[in-house]
VOKOLRO-456610 format. One record per atom (N, C-alpha, C, O): x, y, z. Coordinates in steps of 0.2 Angstrom, whole numbers, plus 5000, padded with zeros to 4 digits. Example, Ala and Ser with C-alpha at 12.3 -4.5 7.8 and 13.67 -1.06 7.14 Angstrom:
2
506649725039/506249785039/506649845039/507149835042/506449895035/506849955036/506450005039/506750065040/
end
This chain:
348
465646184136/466146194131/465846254126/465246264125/466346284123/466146354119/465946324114/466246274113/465446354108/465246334102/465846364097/466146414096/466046294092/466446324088/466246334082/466646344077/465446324081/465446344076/464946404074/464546404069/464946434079/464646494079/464846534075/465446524075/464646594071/464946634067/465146714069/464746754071/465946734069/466246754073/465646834071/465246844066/465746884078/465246944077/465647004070/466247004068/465247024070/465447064061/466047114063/465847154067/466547134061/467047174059/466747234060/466547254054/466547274066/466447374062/467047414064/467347404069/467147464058/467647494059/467547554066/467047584067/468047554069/467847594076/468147674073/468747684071/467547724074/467647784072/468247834079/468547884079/468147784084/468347804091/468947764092/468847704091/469747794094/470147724096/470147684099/469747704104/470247614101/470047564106/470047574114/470347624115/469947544117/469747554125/470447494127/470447434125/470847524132/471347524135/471147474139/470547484142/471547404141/471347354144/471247384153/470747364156/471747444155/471747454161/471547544162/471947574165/471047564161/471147634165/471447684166/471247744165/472147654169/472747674173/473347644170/473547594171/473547694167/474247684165/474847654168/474847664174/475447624166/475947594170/476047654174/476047654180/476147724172/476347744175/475947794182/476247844185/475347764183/474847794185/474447844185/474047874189/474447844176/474047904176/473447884173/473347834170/472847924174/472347894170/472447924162/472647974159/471947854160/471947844152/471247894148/470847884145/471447964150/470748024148/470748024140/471148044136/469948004139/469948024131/469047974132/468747964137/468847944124/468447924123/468647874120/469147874117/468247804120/468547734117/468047704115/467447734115/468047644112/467747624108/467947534110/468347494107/467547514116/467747424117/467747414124/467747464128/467747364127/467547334133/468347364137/468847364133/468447374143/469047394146/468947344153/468347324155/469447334156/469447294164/469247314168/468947364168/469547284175/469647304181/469547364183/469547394178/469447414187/469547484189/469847494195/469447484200/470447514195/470747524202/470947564205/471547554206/470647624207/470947684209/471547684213/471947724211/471547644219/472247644223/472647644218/473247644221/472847634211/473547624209/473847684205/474347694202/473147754208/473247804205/474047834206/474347824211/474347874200/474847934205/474647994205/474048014203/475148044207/474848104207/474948134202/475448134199/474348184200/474248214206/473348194207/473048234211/473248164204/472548094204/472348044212/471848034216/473148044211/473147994219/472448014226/472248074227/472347984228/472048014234/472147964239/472247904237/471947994246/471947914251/471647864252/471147874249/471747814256/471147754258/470447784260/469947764258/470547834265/470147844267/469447894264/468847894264/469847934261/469547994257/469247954252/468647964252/469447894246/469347834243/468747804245/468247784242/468747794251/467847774257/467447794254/467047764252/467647884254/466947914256/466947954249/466447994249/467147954244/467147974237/467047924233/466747944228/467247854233/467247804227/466547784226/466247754231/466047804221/465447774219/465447744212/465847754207/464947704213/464847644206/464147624209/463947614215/463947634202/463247604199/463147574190/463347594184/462747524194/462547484186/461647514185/461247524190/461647524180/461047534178/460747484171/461147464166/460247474172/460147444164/459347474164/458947494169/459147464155/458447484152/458347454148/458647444143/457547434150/457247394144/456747424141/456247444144/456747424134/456147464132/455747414130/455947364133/455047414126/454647384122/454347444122/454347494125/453847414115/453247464113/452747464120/452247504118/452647444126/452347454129/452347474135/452047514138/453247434138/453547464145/454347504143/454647524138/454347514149/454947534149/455147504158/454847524163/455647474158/455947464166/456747504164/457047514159/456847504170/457347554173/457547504182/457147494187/458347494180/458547444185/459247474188/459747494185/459247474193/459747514196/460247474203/459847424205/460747474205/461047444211/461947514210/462347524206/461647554217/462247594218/462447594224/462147604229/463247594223/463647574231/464147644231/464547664227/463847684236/464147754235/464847744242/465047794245/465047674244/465547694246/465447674255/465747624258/465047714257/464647694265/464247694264/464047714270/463747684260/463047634261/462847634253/463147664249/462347594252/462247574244/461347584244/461047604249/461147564238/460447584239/460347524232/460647474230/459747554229/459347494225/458747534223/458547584226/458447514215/457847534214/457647494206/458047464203/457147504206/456947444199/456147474197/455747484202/455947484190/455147504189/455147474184/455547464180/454147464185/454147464179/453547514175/452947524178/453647544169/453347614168/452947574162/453147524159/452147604161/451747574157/451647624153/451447674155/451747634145/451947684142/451047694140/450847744141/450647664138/449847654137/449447704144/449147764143/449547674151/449347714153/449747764158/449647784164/450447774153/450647834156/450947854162/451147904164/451047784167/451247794174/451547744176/451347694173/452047734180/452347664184/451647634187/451147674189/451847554186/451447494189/451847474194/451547454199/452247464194/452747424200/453447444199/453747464194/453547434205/454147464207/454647474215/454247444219/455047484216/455147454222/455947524223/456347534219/455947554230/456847594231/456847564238/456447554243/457547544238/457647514246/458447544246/458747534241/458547574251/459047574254/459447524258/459247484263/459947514255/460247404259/460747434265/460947484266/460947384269/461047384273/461947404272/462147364268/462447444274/463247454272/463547404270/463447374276/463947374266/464447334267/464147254267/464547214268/463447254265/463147194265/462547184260/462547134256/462047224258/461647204255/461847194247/461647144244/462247254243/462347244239/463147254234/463647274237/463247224227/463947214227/463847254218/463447214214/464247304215/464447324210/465047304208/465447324212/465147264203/466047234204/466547304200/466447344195/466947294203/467447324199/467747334192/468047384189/467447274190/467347264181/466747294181/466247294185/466847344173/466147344168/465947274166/465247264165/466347214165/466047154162/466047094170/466247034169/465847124175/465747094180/465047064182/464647044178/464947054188/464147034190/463947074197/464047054203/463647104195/463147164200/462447094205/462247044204/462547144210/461847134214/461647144221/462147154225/460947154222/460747194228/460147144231/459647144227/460047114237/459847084241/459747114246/460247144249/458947114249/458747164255/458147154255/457747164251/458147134262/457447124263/456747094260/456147084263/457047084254/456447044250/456647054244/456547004241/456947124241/456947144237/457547114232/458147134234/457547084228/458047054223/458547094219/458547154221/458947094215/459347104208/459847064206/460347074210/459947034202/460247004200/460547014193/460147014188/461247034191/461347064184/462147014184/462547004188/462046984177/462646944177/462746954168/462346954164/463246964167/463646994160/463746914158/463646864161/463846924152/463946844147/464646824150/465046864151/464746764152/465446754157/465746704147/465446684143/466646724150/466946714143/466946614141/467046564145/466846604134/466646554130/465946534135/465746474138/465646574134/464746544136/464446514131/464546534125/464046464133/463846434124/463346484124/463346514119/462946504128/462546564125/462546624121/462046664119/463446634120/463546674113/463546744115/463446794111/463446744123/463346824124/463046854125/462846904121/462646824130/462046844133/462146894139/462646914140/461646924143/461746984149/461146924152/460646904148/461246914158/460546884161/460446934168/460946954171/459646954169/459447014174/458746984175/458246974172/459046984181/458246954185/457946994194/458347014199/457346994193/457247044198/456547014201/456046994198/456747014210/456347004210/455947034218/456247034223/455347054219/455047124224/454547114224/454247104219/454147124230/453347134231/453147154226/452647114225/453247184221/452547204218/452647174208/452247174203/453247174210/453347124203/453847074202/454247064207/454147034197/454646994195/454847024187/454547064183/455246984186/455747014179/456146964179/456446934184/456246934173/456646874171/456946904161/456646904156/457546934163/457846974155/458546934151/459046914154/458546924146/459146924142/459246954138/458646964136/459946984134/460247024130/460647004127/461146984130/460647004120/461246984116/461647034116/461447084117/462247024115/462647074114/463147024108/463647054108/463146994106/463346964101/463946994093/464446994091/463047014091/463347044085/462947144085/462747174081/463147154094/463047204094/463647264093/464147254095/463347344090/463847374091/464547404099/464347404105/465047424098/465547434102/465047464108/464547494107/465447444114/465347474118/465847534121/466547534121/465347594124/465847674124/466147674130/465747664135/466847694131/466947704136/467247774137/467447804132/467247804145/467247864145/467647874149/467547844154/468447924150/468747914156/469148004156/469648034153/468648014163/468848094162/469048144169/468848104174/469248194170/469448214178/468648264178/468348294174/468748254187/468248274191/468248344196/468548334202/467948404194/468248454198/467848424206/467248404206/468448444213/468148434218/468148344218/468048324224/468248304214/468348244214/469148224213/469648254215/469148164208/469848124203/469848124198/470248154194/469348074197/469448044192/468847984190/468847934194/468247984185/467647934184/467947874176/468347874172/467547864177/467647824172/466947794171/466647794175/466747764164/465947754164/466047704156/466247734151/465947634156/465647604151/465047584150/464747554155/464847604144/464047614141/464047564136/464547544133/463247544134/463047494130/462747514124/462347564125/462847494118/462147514112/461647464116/461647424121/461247484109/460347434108/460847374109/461347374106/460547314113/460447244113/459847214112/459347234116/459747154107/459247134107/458847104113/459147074118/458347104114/457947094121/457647014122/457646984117/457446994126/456846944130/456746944134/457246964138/456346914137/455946894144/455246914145/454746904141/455246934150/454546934154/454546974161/455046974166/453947014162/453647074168/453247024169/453146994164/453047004176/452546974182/452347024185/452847044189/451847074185/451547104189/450847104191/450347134188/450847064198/450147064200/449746984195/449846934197/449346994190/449046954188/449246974180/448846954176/449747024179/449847034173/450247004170/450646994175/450446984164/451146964162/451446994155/451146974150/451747034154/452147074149/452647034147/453047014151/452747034141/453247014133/453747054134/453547114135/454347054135/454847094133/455347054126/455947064124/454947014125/455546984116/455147034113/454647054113/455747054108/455747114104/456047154106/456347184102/455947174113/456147244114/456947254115/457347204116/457247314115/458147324117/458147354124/457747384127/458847324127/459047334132/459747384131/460147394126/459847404136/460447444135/460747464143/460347474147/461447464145/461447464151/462047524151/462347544146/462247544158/462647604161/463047584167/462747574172/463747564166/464047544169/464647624172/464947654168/464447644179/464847714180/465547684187/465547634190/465947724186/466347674191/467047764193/467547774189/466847794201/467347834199/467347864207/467047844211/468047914207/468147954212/467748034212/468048084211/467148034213/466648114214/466748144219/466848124224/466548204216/466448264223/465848234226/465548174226/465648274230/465148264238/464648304235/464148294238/464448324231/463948374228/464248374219/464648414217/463748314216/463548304211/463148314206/462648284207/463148334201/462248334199/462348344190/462748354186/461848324189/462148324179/461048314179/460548294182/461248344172/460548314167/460748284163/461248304160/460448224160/460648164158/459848144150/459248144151/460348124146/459748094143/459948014140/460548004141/459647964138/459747924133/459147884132/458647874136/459247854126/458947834121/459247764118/459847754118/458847714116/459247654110/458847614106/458447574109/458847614100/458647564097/459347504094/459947504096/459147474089/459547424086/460047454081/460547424079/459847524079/460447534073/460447604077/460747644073/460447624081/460447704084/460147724090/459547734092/460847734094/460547754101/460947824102/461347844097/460847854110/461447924112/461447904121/461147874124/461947934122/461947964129/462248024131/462848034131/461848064133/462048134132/461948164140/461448154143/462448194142/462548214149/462748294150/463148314145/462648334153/462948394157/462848394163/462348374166/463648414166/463648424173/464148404175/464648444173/464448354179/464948354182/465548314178/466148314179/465248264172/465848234168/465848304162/466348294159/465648344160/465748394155/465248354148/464648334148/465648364144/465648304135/465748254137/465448214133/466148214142/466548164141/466048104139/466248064135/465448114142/465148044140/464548074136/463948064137/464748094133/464248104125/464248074118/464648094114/463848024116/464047964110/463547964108/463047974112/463547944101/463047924097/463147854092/463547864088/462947804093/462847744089/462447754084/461847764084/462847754078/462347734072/462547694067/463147704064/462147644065/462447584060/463147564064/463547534060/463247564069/463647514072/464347544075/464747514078/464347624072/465147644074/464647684081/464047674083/465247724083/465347754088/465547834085/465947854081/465247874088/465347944088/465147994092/464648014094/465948034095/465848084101/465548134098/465548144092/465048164104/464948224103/465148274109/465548274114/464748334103/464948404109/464648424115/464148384115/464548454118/464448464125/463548494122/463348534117/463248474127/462348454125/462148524129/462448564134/461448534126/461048574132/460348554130/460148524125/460048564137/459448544139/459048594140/459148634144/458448604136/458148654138/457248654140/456848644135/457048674145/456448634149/456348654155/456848664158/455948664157/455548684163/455348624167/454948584167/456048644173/455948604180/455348604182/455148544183/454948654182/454248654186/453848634181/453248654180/454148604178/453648584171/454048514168/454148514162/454348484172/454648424167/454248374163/454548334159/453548384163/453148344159/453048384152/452848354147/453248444153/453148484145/453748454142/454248434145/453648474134/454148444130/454948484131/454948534134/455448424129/455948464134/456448464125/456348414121/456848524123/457348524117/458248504120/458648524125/458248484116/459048444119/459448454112/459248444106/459948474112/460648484107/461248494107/461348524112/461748464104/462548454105/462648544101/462248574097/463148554104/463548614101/464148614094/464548654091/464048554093/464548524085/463948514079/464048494074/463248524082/462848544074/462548454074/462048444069/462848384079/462848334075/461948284078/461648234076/461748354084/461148304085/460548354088/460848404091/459748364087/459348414089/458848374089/458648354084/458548364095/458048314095/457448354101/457548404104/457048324102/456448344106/456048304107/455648274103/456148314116/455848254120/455148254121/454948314123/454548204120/453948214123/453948154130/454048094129/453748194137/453848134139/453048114142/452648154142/452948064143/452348024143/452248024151/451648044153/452748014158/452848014163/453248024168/453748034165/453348014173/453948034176/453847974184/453347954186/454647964185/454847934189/455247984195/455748004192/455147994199/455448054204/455348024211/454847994214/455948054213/456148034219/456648074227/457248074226/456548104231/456748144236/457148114243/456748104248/457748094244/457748084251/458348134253/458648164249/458448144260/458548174264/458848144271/458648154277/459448104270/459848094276/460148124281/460448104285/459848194280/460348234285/461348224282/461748274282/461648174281/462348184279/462448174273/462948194270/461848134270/461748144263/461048154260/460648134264/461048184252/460248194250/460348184243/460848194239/459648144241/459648134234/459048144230/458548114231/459148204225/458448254223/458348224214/458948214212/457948204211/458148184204/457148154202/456748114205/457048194195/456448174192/456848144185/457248174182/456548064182/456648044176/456148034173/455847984172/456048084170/455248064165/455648004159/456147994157/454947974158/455047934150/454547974146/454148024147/454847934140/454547944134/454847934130/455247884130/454647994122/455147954118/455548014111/455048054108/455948024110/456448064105/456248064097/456148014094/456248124096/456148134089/456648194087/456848234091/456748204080/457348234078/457748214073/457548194068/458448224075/458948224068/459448204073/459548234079/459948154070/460648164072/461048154065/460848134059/461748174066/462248174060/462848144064/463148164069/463048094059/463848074062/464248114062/464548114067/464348154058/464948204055/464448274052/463848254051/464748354052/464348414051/464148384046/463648354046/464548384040/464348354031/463848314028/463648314022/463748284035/463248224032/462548234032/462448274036/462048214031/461348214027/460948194037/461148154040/460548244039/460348234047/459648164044/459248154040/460048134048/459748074051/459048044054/459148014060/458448034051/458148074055/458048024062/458347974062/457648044067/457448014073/456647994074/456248044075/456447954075/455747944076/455347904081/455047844079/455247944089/454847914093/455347874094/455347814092/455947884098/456547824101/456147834107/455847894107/456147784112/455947774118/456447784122/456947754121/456447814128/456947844133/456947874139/456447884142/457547894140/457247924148/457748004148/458348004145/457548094151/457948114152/457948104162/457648074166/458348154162/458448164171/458648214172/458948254168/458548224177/458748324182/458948244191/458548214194/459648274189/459848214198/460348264201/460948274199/460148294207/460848314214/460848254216/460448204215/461448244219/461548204225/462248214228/462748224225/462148234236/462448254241/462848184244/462748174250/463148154243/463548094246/464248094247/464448044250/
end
């Protein structure tokens, strides 16, 4: 039975208008813009045109992935489960920010149409089974006495993971829904800081994750065959971003502060591929964010299927700098947020 005397989550004023129960309009168009709230279902078949595309083409173009991040002052994990349509893959680490390198970690490619499952919903339940290798991601199911909780649990040779996340009296979540040159039509709901717990099993160590924030990336869309974006994000408790260039444009550029929501303008990244370990400078084009990245290490990764291929380095670390809600306002400052940026092709 749901708790009724729980205290309902706090009123914030949403700077972004609300998030459209459906995506897709009665009339079949997509709902393009930026939002501010959980949205449903995602159903491309109910597309018209000139969005519409076939069953077929629908196969080999519809990708979704869940991703979620855990920080603490000491790790950082990064958890992943992506169904690009004809076959799905899996990946999970955990990065030790003290000695600067992944401890455990595990990438498995799952078998088509069976190892693993992204639901349809942003507020669904993700997972990938194979081989040994575990994931389990399940969103607060509606009147939980747990009050809205995320439970993520992982489990792999070389480590275990047992996570929960409030989202209770957390800020809105962003939704983003925008057209794809060469593609349709993507859609992407994103998380603020969520307060954190659990616990890493690695080997004979055991790591604390109470204290730390969680944040997850929910993507869900019709893409071209040749994709690629540099991506950044970050999150604490009163201030997170997710800043992308490439294939979605601006669309999913936000910043959380003190609890509202605010678009930004289209980001640049500036750093040395052959040097992604040097400091990298990142900035929106509307004045509202300038930060500079140090990263501590990097997670990188190459495959080469012959019909498809996928090229991408994620260093961590952690963001320092200024952001501003609005040009007018007094810059923000930023200090040592823990995070990840990326440089990712993928040919699928």
């Amino acid at each position: 039975m749901a708790r009724t005397d729980a205290p309902p989550p706090p009123m914030i004023p949403l700077s972004l208008p609300a998030a459209p129960a459906n995506v897709i309009a009665a009339d079949g168009q997509p709902c393009m813009g930026r939002y501010a709230g959980q949205t449903g279902t995602i159903d491309w078949s109910t597309l018209a045109p000139p969005y519409a595309r076939g069953k077929l083409w629908r196969r080999f173009h519809h990708k979704r992935w869940q991703y979620v991040a855990l920080s603490t002052p000491r790790l950082l994990c990064g958890i992943a489960i992506v169904d690009v349509g004809w076959t799905n893959t899996a990946f999970a680490y955990v990065f030790d920010r003290q000695l600067g390198k992944q401890i455990a970690g595990f990438s498995q490619d799952g078998i088509p149409g069976l190892s693993a499952r992204v639901s349809d919903r942003p507020d669904g339940a993700s997972r990938f089974h194979c081989f040994g290798n575990r994931i389990d991601y399940q969103p607060p199911l509606a009147g939980a006495e747990d009050g809205g909780k995320y439970q993520l649990s992982v489990q792999c040779e070389q480590f275990e993971l047992e996570a929960q996340f409030d989202a209770s009296q957390a800020a809105p979540l962003f939704l983003a829904v925008g057209p794809i040159v060469h593609g349709s039509v993507h859609a992407t709901q994103k998380s603020p800081g969520m307060p954190l717990t659990g616990e890493v099993r690695a080997g004979d160590e055991r790591y604390e994750l109470d204290g730390g924030v969680a944040s997850f990336d929910y993507s869900n869309g019709l893409l071209a065959r040749n994709t690629e974006w540099r991506w950044a994000s970050a999150h604490g408790l009163d201030i997170g971003f997710n800043l992308q260039a490439g294939y979605f444009g601006k669309q999913e550029n936000v910043l959380w502060l003190d609890g509202q929501l605010h678009a930004l303008g289209h980001v640049r990244f500036e750093y040395d591929l052959a040097a992604p370990l040097a400091p990298w400078h990142i900035y929106t084009d509307d004045g509202l964010l300038d930060l500079q990245f140090m990263p501590e290490g990097a997670r990188h990764e190459n495959k080469n299927l012959l019909v498809a291929a996928t090229r991408y380095i994620q260093p961590i670390g952690s963001f320092s700098g200024w952001v501003k809600p609005e040009r007018n306002a007094a810059p923000r400052p930023v200090e040592h947020l823990v995070g990840v940026t990326e440089e990712h092709f993928s040919r699928w």
